[in-house]
ZAMAR-180808 format. One line per field, with one value per residue (C-alpha): chain; x, y, z; residue number from 1. Coordinates in steps of 0.2 Angstrom, whole numbers. Layout:
% ZAMAR-180808
c = (A, ...) .
u = (X, ...) .
v = (Y, ...) .
w = (Z, ...) .
k = (NUM, ...) .
***
This chain:
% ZAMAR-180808
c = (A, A, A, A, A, A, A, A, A, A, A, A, A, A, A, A, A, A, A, A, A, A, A, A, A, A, A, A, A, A, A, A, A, A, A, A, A, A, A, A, A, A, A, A, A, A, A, A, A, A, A, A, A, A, A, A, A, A, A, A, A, A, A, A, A, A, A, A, A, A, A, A, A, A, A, A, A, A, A, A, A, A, A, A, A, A, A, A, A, A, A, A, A, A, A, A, A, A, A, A, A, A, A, A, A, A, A, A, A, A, A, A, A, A, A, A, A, A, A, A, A, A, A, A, A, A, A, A, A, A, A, A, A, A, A, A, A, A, A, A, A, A, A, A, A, A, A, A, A, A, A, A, A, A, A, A, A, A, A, A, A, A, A, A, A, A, A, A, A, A, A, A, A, A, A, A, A, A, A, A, A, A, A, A, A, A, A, A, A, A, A, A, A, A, A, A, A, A, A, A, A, A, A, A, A, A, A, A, A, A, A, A, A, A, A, A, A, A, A, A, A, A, A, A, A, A, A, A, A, A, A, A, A, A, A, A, A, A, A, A, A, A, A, A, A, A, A, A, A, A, A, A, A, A, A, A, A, A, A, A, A, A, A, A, A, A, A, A, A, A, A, A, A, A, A, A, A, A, A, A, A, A, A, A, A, A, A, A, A, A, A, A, A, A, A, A, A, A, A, A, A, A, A, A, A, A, A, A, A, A, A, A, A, A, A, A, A, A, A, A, A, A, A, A, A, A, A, A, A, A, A, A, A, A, A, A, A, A, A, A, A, A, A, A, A, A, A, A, A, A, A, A, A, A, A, A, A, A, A, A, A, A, A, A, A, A, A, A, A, A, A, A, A, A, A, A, A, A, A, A, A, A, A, A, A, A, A, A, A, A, A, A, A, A, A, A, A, A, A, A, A, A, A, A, A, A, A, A, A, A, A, A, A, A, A, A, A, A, A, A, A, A, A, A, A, A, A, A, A, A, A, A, A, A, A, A, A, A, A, A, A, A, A, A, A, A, A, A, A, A, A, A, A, A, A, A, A, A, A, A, A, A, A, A, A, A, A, A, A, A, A, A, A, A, A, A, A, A, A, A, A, A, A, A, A, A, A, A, A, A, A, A, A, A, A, A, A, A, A, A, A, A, A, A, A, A, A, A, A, A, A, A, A, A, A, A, A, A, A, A, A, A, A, A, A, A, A, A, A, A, A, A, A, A, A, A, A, A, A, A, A, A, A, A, A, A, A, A, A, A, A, A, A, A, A, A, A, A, A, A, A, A, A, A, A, A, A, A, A, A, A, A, A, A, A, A, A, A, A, A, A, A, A, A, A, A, A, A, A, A, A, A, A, A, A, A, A, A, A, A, A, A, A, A, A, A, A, A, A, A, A, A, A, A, A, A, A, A, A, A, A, A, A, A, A, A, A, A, A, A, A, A, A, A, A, A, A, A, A, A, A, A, A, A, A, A, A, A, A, A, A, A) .
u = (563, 574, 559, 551, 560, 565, 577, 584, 601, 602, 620, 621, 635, 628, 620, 611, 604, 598, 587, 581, 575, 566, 560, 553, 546, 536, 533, 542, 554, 551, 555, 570, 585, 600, 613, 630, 647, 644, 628, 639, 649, 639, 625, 639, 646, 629, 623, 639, 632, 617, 626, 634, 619, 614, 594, 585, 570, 564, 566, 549, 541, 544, 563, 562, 554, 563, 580, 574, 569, 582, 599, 590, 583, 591, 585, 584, 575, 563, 559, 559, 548, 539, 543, 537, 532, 516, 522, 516, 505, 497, 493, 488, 477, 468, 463, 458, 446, 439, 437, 419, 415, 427, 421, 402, 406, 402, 420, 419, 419, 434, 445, 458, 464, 484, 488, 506, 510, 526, 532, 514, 511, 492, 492, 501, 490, 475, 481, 482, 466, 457, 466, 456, 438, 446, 432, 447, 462, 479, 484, 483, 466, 467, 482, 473, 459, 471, 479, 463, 457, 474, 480, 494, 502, 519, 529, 545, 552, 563, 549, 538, 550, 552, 532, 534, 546, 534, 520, 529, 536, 520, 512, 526, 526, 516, 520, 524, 515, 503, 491, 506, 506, 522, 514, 512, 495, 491, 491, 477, 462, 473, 464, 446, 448, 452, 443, 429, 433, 440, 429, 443, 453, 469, 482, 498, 497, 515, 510, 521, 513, 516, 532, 527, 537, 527, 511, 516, 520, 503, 494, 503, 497, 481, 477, 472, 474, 461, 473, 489, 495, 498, 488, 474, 474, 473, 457, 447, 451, 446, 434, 417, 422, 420, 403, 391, 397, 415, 425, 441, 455, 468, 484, 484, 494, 485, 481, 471, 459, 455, 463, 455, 457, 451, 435, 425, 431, 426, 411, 408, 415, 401, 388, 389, 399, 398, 414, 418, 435, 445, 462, 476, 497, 510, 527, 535, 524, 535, 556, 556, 543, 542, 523, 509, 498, 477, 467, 451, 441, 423, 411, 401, 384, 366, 360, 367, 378, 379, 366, 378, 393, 411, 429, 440, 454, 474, 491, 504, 522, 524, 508, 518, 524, 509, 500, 512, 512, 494, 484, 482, 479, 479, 464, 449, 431, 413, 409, 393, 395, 383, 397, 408, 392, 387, 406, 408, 422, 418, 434, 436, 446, 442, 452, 458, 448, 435, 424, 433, 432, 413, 413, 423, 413, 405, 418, 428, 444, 461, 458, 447, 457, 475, 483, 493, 505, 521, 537, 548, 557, 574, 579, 586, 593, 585, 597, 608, 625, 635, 620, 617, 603, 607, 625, 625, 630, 624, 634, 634, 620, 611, 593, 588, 579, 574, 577, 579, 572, 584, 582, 584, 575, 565, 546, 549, 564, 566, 576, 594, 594, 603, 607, 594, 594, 577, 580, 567, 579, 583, 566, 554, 539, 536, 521, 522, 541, 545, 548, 529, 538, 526, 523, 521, 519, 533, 527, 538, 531, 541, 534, 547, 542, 532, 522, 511, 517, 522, 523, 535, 527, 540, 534, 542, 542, 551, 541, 559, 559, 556, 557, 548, 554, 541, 523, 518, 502, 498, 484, 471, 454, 455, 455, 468, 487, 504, 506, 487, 490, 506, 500, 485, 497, 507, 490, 487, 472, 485, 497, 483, 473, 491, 493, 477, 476, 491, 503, 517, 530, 521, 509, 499, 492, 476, 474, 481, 468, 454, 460, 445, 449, 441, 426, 432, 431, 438, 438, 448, 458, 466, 469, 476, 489, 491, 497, 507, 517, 519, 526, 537, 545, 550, 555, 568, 574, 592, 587, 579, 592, 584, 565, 560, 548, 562, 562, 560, 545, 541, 541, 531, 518, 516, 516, 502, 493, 494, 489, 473, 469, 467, 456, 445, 442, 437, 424, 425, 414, 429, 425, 433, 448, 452, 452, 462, 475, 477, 485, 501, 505, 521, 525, 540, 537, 553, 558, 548, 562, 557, 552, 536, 530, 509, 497, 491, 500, 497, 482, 472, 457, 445, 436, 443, 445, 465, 461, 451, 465, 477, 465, 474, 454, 458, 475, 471, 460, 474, 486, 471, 474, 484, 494, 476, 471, 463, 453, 435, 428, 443, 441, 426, 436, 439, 420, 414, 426, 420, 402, 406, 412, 399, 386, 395, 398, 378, 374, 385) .
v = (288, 272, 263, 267, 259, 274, 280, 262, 262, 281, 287, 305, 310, 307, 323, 322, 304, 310, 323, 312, 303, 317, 322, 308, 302, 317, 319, 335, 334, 351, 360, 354, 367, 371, 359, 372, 371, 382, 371, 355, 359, 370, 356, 340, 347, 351, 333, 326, 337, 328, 309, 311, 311, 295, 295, 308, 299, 309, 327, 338, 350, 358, 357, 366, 379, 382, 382, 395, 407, 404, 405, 413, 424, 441, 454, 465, 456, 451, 469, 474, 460, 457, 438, 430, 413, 407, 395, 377, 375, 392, 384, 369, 377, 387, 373, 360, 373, 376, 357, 356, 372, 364, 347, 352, 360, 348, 341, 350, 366, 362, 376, 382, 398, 406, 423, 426, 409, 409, 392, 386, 381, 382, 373, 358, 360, 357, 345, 334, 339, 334, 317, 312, 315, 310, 298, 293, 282, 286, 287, 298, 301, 307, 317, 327, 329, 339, 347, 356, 362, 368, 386, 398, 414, 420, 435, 427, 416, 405, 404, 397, 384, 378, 378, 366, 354, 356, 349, 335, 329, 329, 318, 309, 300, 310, 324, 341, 351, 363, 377, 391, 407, 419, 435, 451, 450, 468, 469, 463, 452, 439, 443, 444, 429, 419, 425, 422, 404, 397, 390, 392, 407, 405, 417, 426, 443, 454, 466, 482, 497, 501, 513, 525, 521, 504, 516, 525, 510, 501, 520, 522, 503, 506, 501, 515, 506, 506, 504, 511, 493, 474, 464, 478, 480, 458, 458, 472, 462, 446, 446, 454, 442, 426, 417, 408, 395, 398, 402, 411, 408, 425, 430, 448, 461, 469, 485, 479, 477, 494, 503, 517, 508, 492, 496, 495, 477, 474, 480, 467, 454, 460, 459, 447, 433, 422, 427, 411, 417, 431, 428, 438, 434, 442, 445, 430, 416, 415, 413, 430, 438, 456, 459, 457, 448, 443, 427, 430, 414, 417, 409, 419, 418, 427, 431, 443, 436, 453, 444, 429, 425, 423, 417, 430, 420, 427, 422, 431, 429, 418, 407, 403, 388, 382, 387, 377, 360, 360, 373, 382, 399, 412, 417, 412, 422, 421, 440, 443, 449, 464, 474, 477, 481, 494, 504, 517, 511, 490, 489, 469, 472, 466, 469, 458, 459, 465, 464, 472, 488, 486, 489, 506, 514, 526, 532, 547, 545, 552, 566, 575, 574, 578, 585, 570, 576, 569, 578, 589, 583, 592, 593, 579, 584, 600, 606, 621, 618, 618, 618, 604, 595, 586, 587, 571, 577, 593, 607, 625, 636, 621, 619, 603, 590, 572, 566, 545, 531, 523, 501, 506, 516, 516, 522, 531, 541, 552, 549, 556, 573, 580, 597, 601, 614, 623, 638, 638, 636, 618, 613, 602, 598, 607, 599, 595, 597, 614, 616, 620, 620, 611, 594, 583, 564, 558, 543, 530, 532, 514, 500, 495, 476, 466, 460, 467, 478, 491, 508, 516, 532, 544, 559, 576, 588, 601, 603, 602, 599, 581, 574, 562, 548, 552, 557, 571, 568, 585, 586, 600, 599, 602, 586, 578, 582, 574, 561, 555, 555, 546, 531, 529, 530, 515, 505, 487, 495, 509, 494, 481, 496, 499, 480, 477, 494, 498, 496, 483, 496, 512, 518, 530, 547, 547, 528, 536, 550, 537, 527, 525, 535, 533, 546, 558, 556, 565, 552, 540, 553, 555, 535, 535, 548, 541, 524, 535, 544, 528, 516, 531, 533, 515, 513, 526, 524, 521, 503, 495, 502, 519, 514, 495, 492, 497, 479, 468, 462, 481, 489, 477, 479, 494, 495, 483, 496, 508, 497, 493, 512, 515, 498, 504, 519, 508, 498, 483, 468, 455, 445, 459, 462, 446, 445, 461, 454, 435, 446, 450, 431, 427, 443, 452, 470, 479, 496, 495, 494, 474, 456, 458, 443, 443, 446, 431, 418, 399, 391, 405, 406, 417, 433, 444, 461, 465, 479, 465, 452, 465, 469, 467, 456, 444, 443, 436, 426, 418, 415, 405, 391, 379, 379, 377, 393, 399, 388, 395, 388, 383, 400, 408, 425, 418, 414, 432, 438, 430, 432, 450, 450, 438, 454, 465, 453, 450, 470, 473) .
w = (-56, -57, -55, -74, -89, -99, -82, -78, -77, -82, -82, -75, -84, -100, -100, -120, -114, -98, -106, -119, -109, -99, -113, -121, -104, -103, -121, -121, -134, -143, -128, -124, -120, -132, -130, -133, -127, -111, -106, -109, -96, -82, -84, -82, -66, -60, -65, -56, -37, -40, -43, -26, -17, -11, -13, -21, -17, -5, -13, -9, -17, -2, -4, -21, -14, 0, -11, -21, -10, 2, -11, -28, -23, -15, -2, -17, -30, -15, -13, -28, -34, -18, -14, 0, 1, 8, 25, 19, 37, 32, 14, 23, 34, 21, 9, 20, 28, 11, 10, 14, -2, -14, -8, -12, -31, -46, -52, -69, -58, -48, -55, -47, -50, -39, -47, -44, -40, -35, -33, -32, -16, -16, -32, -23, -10, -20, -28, -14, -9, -28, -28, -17, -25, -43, -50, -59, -52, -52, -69, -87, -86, -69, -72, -87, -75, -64, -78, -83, -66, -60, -68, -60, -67, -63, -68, -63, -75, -64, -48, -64, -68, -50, -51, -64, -57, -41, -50, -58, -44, -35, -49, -53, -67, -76, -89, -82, -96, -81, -86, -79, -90, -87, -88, -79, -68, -70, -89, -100, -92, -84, -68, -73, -86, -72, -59, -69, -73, -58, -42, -31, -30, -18, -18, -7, -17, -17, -4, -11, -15, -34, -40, -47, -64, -62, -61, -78, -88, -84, -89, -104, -107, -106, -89, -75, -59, -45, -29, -23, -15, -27, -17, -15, -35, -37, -26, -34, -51, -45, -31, -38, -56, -47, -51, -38, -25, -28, -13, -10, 2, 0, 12, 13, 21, 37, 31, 18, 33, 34, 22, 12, -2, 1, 4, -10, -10, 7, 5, -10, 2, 15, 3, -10, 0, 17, 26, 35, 43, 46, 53, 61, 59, 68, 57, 61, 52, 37, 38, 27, 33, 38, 36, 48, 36, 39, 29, 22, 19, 9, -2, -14, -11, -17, -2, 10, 24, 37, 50, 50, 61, 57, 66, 70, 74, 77, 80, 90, 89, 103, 97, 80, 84, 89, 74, 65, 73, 77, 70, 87, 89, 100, 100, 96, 94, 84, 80, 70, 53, 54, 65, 48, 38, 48, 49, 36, 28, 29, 41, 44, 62, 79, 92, 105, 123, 111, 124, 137, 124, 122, 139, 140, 124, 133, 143, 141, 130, 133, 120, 130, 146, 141, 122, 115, 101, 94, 97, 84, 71, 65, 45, 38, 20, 21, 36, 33, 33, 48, 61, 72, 78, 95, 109, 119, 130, 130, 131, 141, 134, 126, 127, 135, 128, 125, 110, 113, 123, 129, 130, 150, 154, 172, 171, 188, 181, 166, 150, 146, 143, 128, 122, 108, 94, 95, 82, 67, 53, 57, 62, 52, 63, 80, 85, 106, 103, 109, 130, 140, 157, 164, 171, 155, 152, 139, 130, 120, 100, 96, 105, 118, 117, 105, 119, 129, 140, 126, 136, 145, 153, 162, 172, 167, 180, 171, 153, 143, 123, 116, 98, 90, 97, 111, 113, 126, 135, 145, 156, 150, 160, 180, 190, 183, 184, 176, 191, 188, 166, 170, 181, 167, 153, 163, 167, 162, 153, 142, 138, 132, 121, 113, 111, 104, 93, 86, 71, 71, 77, 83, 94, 83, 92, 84, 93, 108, 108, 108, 125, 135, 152, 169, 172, 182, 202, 216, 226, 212, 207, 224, 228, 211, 215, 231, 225, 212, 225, 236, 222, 216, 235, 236, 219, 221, 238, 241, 246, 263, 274, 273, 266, 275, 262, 246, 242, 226, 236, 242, 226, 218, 230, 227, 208, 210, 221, 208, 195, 206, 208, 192, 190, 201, 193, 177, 188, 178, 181, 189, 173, 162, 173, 176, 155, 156, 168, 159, 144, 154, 163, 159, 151, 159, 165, 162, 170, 183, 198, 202, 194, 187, 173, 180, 191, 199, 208, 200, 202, 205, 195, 203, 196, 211, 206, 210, 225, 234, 231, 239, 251, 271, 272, 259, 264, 280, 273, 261, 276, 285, 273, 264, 247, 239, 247, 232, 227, 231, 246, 257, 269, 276, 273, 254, 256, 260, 248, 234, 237, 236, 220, 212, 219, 211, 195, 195, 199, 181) .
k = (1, 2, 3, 4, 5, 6, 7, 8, 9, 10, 11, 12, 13, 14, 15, 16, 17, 18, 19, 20, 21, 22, 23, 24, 25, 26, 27, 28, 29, 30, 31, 32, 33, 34, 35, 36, 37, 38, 39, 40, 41, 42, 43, 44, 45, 46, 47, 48, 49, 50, 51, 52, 53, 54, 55, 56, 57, 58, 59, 60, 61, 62, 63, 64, 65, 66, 67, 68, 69, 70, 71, 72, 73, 74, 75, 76, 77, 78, 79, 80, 81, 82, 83, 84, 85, 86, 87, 88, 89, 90, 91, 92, 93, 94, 95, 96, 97, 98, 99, 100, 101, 102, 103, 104, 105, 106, 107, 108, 109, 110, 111, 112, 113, 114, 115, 116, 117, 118, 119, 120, 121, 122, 123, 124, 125, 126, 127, 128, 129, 130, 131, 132, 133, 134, 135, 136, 137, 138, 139, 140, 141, 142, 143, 144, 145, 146, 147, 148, 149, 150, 151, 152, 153, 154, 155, 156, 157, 158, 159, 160, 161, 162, 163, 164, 165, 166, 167, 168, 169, 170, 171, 172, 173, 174, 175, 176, 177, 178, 179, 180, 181, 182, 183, 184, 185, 186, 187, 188, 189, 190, 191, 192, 193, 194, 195, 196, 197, 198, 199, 200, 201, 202, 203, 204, 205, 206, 207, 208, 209, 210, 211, 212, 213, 214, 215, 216, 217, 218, 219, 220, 221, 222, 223, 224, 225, 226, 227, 228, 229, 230, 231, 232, 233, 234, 235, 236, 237, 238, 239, 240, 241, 242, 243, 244, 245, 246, 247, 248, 249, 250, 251, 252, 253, 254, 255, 256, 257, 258, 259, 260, 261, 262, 263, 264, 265, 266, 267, 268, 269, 270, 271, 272, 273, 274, 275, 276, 277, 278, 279, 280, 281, 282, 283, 284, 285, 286, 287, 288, 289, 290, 291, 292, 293, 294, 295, 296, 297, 298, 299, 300, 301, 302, 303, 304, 305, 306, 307, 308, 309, 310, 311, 312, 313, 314, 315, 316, 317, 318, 319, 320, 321, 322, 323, 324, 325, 326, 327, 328, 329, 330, 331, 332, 333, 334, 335, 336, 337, 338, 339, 340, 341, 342, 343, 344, 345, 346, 347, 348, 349, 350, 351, 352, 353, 354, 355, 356, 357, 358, 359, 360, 361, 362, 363, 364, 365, 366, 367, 368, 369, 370, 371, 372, 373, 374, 375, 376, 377, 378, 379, 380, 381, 382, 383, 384, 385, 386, 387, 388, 389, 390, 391, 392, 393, 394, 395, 396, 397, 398, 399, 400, 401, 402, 403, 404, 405, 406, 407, 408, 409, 410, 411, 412, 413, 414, 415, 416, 417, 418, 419, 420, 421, 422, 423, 424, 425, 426, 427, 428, 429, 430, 431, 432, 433, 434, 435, 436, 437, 438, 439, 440, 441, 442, 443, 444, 445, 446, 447, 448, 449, 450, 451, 452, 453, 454, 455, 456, 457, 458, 459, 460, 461, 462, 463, 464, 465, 466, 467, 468, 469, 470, 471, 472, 473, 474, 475, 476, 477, 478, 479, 480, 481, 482, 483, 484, 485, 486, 487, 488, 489, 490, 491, 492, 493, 494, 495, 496, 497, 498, 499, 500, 501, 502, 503, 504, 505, 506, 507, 508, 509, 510, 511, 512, 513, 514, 515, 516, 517, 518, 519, 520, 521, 522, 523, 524, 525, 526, 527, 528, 529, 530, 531, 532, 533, 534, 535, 536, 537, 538, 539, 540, 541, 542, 543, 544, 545, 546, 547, 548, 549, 550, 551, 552, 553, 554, 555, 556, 557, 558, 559, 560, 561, 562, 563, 564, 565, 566, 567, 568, 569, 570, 571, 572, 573, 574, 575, 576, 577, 578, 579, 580, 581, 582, 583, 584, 585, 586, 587, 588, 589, 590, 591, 592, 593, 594, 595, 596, 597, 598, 599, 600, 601, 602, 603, 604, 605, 606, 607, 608, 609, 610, 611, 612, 613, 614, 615, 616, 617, 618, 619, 620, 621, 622, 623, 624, 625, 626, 627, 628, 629, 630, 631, 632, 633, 634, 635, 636, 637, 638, 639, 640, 641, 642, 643, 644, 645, 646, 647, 648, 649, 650, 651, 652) .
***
């Protein structure tokens, strides 16, 4: 600031002059603060930090907001208040791909509108972005111009405050009176007023559910709120206000794709808007961030968008970085529009290897081969005095049980077993908890990686008592038996539907229920079980001294024999399997009794299905050459192979 006259030569430690100045720089003299005693002397020392600093030519935006959030704000006021700033790529992204709608909006209509603003990171954004089509050059009149057709609303006083010094400094030297109103959202019309207005609606919602004392006072206000969740309860105020040709760029929690809730809004969004984008984040994209959060991008428009086509685009964990330096995703597909219209609910989700679910539609599902129930659970507060719940380890007399999965824990053996408390009085849930005494799959409920290999399926010969820390799958029609449920449950195909279906943490029974499952076959049933006992063998074998093939090498082998059984069964087209298989390169395998990160070996990029690649013909065929072996074409055996597959490709 040294560079305007009214700050040349400022002294720092002339705290009265100092905001003088600021104020009469930015013609804000009536709103200056008290000058007592106690501010005197916490405002000098402040001042004096800030003269120790070389050059604070270079202070950001970015750095105000990253202070705040990161020393003013607790882990308790950002629960209770629901804090979580918007990552600046993220913000980036979402208004640069609005560019070409904002871009094509009369100037006068260029209003943009962030409901809990926070910091005002969209604001800042957009800014950026209307600088550039100003008719007006840098100076007052354009600085009024951005005035007008920027407008925030924040709750929290002190985020507001930074808001302001955000937009100062970001259109420095201007004055630093911006359209931010301190107010609670969800009172009054704050929403629809502005919604109404604005031609641009940006906004990170708080993604808390309501309290219910937050509930009572907005009743006994006079407002009887719609949804059970913030961000839920901004959109159905905001979205069906907005008028023609203005468009929308909102960060909300996942669920809000599905929810119950949510759908009324989603079906506005289906039929009154053109959904250009939907995009999925893991939890990592932000420092703070716990949520697994989705962007909508949309225009409204008259005419019905449901025959048109959208991105469905999504980030995984590993992919953030990515994301951030370059925009990158994970994936990327174009899904036609018409698929939400036509579920009940307007549910916005796609799956991952959506295809590849396509595809297994029409087969049977888990549910009507096996039950699939969670285990019991025992009191909590309720329990009785004196009882207990678990003895690790158990003691004489105990009943036996499973009551944990343990970070170790081998899918060829079973988990620890503990002594476990089974008398009605300190129960809570039964469910599948109780002993059946007969062979049983036990299934991990918690993910055991956020990756893709996310089940751990052990075999229980015995039938003992599990809690809910595990999911029984119990076979129920003939033709199938625990060996055959437990190398399903350990599948690629298992791992990938839970990778692609379920919650940030859990593997829900009800998604469980609706795996797709092989149809039944003898013939498939009995290689399955085969491969099952042979893998099982070698992986618990004293060692090669007593079992020649119960090597890392050995083991592996025949876990991918298993693997390729149950493939088989599936009879995909190589195209889908070899999709199927992609999702778990480089992805370690743990608990399986050997190294395991993939299927393939590098460079291979044929669409083989995996029991012709372990094939003793195709084998042969790959010792018959050189370190380019598989490339297609370099072997008369590869030739044939392939041929084969491309039949069956064409047959499908």
């Amino acid at each position: 600031m040294n560079g305007y006259p009214c700050f040349k030569n400022v002294n720092l430690g002339d705290i009265d002059d100092v905001f003088d100045r600021v104020g009469k720089h930015y013609g804000a003299t009536d709103n200056l603060p008290p000058r007592g005693k106690g501010w005197h002397k916490a405002t000098a020392a402040a001042a004096q930090r800030i003269a120790d600093f070389e050059n604070l030519g270079n202070l950001s935006a970015e750095s105000l907001a990253y202070v705040y959030e990161n020393t003013l704000v607790t882990r308790q006021v950002r629960k209770a208040s629901g804090i979580h700033s918007t990552p600046g790529p993220l913000v980036d992204y979402i208004v640069w791909q609005l560019w070409p709608w904002i871009e094509a909006m009369r100037p006068e209509h260029r209003h943009v509108f962030e409901p809990a603003c926070g910091n005002a990171a969209f604001l800042l954004s957009a800014m950026r972005v209307m600088r550039q089509w100003s008719e007006f050059e840098d100076g007052p009149a354009r600085h009024d111009y951005l005035k007008k057709h920027l407008r925030g609303v924040e709750y929290d006083e002190f985020a507001l405050e930074v808001a302001r010094l955000s937009l100062t400094l970001a259109d420095i030297p201007h004055g630093n009176r911006w359209d931010l109103q301190q107010a609670d959202m969800f009172l009054g019309t704050t929403l629809e007023d502005g919604a109404k207005r604005c031609g641009v609606l940006l906004a990170n919602p708080p993604y808390e559910r309501f309290t219910l004392q937050e509930r009572a006072r907005y009743e006994n206000a006079g407002f009887k709120l719609g949804g059970y969740t913030k961000a839920c309860e901004m959109l159905r105020r905001t979205i069906p206000y907005m008028r023609k040709d203005a468009c929308f760029g909102v960060v909300v929690p996942q669920g809000f794709l599905h929810s119950n809730e949510g759908t009324s809004v989603r079906q506005t969004i289906l039929s009154d808007f053109e959904l250009s984008e939907i995009g999925i984040f893991e939890d990592k994209l932000s420092e703070k961030g716990e949520h697994e959060t989705a962007v909508l991008l949309g225009r409204r428009s008259k005419r019905q968008r449901s025959a048109g086509t959208l991105g469905f685009r999504r980030v995984r964990n590993p992919g953030m970085d990515a994301f951030r330096d370059r925009f990158a995703f994970s994936s990327e597909d174009r899904v036609e529009a018409s698929r939400f219209m036509a579920s009940s609910n307007a549910d916005l989700r796609v799956p991952e290897l959506d295809m590849l679910w396509n595809r297994l539609s029409s087969y049977p599902v888990l549910g009507d081969i096996a039950s699939v129930a969670k285990g019991l659970d025992h009191k909590g507060r309720t329990l009785p005095r004196g009882c207990w719940t678990v003895h690790e380890p158990a003691r004489p007399g105990d009943p036996q049980g499973y009551a944990k999965v343990d970070n170790d824990l081998l899918i060829f053996a079973t988990p620890r077993p503990v002594g476990m408390n089974l008398s009605p009085s300190v129960l809570l849930h039964v469910r599948a908890g109780m002993p059946c005494g007969k062979p049983q799959v036990l299934l991990n409920y918690a993910r055991v990686s956020r990756e893709a290999w996310r089940l751990k399926a052990t075999l229980d010969e015995r039938g003992l008592a599990l809690t809910s820390a595990f999911v029984a799958v119990r076979p129920q029609v003939s033709g199938t038996n625990g060996l055959y449920l437990w190398a399903l449950m350990n599948s690629p195909v298992a791992n990938a539907f839970a990778y692609c279906h379920s919650l940030k943490r859990h593997t829900l029974v009800g998604d469980l229920r609706k795996m797709p499952v092989p149809r039944l076959s003898e013939a498939h049933a009995a290689l399955i079980e085969q491969a099952a006992i042979r893998y099982r063998e070698l992986a618990t074998a004293p060692g090669p001294l007593y079992q020649t093939e119960a090597t890392q090498g050995g083991i592996r082998r025949a876990l991918l024999e298993m693997d390729a059984a149950v493939l088989q069964a599936y009879d995909l087209p190589p195209r889908l399997e070899r999709q199927l298989l992609d999702l778990f390169t480089g992805v370690p395998r743990k608990g399986v009794g050997c190294e395991f990160t993939g299927y393939y070996p590098p460079g291979f990029t044929s669409f083989l299905p995996l029991h012709l690649i372990l094939s003793d013909r195709f084998q042969r065929a790959a010792a018959d050459v050189t370190s380019e072996r598989f490339k297609p074409g370099e072997s008369a055996y590869v030739k044939q192979v392939l041929a084969a597959a491309t039949a069956e490709a064409e047959e499908d």
